[in-house]
KOLZAFI-976414 format. One record per atom (N, C-alpha, C): residue in three letters; residue number from 0; y, x, z. Coordinates in pm, whole numbers, always signed. Each point is the difference from the previous one (the first is absolute). Layout:
+--------+--------+--------+--------+--------+
| drenlo | torvex |     py |     px |     pz |
+--------+--------+--------+--------+--------+
|    ALA |    NUM |      Y |      X |      Z |
...
+--------+--------+--------+--------+--------+
END
This chain:
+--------+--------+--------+--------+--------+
| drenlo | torvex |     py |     px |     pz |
+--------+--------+--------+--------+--------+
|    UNK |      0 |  -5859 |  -8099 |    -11 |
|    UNK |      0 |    +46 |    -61 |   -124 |
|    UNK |      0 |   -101 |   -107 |    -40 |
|    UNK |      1 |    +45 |    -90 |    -19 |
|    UNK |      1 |    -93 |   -160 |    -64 |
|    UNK |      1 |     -5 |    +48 |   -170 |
|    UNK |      2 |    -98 |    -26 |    -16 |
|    UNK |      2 |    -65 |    -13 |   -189 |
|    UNK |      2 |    -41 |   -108 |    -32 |
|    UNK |      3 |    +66 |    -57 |   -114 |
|    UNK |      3 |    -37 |   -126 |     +2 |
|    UNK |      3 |   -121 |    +16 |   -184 |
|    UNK |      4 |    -58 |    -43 |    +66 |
|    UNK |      4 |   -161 |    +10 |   -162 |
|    UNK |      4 |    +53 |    -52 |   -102 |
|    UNK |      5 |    +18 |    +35 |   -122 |
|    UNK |      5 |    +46 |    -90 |   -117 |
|    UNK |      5 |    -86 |    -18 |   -105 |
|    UNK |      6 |    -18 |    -55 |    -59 |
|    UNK |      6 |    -88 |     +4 |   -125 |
|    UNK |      6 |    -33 |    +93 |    -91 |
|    UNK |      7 |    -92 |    +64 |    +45 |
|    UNK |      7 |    -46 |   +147 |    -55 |
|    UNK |      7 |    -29 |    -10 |   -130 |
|    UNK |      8 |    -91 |   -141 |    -39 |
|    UNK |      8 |    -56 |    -25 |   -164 |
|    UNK |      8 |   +141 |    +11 |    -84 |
|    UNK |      9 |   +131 |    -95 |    +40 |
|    UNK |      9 |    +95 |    +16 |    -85 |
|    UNK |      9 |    +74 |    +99 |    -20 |
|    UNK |     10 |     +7 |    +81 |   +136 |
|    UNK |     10 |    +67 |   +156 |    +15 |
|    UNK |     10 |    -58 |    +53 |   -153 |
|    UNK |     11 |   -158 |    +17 |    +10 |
|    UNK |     11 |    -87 |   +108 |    -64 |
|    UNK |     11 |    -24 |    -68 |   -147 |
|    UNK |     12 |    +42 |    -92 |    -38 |
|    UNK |     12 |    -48 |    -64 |   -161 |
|    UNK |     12 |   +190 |    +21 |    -20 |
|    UNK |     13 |   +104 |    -40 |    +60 |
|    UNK |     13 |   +132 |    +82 |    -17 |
|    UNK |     13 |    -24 |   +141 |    -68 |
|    UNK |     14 |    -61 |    +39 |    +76 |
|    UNK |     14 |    +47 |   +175 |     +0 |
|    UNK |     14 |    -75 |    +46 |   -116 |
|    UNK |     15 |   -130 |    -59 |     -8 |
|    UNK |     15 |    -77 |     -8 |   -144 |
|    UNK |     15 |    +88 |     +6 |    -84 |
|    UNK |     16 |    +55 |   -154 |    -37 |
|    UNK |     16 |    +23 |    -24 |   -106 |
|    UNK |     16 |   +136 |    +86 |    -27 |
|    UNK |     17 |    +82 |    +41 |   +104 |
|    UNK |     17 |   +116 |    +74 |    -28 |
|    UNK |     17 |    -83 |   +171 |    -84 |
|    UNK |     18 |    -31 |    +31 |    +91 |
|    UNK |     18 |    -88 |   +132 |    -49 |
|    UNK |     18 |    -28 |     +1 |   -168 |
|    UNK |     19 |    -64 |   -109 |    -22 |
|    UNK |     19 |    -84 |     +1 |   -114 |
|    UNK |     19 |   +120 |    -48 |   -108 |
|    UNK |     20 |   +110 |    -42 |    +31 |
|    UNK |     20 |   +111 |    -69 |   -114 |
|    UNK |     20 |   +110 |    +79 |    -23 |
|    UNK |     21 |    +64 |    +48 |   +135 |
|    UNK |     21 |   +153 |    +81 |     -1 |
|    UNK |     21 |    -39 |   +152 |    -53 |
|    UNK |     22 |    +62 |    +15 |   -101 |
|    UNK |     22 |     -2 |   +138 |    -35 |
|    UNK |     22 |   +126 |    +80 |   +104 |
|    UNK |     23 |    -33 |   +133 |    +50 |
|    UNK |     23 |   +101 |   +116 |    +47 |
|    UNK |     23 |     -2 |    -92 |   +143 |
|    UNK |     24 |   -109 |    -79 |    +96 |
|    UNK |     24 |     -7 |    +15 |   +110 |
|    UNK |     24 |    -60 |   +128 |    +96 |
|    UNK |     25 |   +108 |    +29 |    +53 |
|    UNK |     25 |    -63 |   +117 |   +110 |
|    UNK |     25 |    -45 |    -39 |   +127 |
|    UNK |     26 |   -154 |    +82 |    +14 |
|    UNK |     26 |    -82 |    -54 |   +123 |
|    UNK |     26 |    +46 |    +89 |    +97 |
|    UNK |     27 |    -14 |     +6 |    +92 |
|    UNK |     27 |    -22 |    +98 |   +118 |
|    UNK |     27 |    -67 |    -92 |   +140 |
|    UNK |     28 |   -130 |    +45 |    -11 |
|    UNK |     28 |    -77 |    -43 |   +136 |
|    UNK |     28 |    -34 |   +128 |   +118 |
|    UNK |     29 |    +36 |    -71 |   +103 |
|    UNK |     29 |     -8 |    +96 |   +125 |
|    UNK |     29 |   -106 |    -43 |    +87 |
|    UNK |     30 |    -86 |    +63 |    +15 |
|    UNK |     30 |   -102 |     -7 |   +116 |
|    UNK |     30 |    +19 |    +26 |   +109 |
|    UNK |     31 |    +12 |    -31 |   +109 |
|    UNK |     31 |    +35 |    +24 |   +169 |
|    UNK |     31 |   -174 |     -4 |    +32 |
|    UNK |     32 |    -73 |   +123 |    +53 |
|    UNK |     32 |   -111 |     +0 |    +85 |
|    UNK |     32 |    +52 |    +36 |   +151 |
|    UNK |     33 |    -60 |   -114 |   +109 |
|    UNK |     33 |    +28 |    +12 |   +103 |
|    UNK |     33 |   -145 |    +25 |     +5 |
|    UNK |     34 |     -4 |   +159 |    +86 |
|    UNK |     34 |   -147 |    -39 |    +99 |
|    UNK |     34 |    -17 |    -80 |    +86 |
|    UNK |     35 |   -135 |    -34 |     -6 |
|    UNK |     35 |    -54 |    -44 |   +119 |
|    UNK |     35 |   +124 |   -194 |    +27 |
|    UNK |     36 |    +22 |     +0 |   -145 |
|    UNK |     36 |    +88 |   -149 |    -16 |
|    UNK |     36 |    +36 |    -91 |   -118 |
|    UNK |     37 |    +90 |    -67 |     -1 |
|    UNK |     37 |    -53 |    -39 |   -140 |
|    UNK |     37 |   +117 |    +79 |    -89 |
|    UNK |     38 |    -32 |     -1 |   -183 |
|    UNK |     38 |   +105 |    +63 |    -65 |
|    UNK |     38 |    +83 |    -86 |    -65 |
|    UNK |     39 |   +152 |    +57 |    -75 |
|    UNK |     39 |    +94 |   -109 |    -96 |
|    UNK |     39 |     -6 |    +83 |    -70 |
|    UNK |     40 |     -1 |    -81 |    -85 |
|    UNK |     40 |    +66 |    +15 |   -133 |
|    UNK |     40 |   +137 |    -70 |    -48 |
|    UNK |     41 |   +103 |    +98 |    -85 |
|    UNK |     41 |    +90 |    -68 |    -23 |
|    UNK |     41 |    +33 |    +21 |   -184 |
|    UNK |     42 |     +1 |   -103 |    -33 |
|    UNK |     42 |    +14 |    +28 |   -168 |
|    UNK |     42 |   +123 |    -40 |    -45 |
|    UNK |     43 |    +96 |   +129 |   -110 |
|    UNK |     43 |   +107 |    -21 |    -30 |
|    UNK |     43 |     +5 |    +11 |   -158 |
|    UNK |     44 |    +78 |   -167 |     +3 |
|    UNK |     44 |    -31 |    +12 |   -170 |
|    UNK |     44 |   +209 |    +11 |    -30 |
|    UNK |     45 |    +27 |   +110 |   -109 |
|    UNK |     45 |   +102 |    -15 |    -10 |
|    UNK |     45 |    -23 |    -28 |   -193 |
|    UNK |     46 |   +110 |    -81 |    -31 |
|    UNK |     46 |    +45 |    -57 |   -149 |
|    UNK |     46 |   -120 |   -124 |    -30 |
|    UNK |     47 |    +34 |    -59 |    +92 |
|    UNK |     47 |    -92 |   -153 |    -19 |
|    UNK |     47 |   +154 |    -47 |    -47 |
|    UNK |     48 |    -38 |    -76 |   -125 |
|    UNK |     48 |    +55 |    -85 |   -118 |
|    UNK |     48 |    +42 |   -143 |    +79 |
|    UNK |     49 |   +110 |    -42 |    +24 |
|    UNK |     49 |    +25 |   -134 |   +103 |
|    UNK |     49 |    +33 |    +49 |   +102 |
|    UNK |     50 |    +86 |    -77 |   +115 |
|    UNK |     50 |    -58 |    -12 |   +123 |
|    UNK |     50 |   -134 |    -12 |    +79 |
|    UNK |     51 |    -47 |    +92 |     +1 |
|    UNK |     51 |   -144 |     +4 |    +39 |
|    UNK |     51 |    -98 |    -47 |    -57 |
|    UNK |     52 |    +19 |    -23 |   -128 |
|    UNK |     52 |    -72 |    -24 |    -77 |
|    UNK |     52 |    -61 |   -174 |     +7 |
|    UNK |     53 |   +102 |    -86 |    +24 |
|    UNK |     53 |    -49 |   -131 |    +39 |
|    UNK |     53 |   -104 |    +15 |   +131 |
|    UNK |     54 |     +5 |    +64 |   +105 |
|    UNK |     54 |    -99 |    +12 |    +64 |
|    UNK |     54 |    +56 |   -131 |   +140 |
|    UNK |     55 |   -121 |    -63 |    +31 |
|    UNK |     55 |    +13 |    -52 |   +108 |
|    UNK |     55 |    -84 |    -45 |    +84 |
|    UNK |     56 |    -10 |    +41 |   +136 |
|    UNK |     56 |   -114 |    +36 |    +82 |
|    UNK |     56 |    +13 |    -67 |   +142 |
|    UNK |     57 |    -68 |   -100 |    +31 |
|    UNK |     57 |    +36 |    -28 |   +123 |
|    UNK |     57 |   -132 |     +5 |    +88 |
|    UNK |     58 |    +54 |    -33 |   +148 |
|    UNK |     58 |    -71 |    +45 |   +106 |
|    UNK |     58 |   -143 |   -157 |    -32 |
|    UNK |     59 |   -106 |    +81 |    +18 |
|    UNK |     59 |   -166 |     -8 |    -22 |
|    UNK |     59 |    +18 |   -176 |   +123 |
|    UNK |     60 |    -57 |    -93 |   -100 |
|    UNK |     60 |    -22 |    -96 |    +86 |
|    UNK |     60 |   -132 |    +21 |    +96 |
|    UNK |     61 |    +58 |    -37 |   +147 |
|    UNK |     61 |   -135 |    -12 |   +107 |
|    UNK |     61 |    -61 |   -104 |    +22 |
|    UNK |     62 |   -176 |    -22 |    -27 |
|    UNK |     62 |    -13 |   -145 |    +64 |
|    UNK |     62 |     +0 |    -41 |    +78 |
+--------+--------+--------+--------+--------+
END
């Protein structure tokens, strides 16, 4: 499977500012530990206010 890097700063000041504004958002974060590899995490936000909350994220410019 290809992963393409996206802009982590806007992902994470998003998710901030959603956190800190929407009242009755539900978190649920999942930790995946792989031994001896690397781990995911997957975070599920349900009752974000909008379509995703105006969120928009694109793939990380390379120089």
């Amino acid at each position: 499977m290809t992963r393409t890097p996206f802009e982590t700063g806007r992902l994470l000041q998003w998710l901030g500012e959603v956190l800190r504004t929407a009242d009755g958002v539900d978190v649920d974060v999942v930790v995946v530990n792989q031994p001896d590899s690397r781990s995911s995490v997957q975070i599920t936000l349900r009752g974000i206010p909008d379509p995703l909350g105006g969120l928009e994220v694109r793939p990380r410019e390379t120089d």
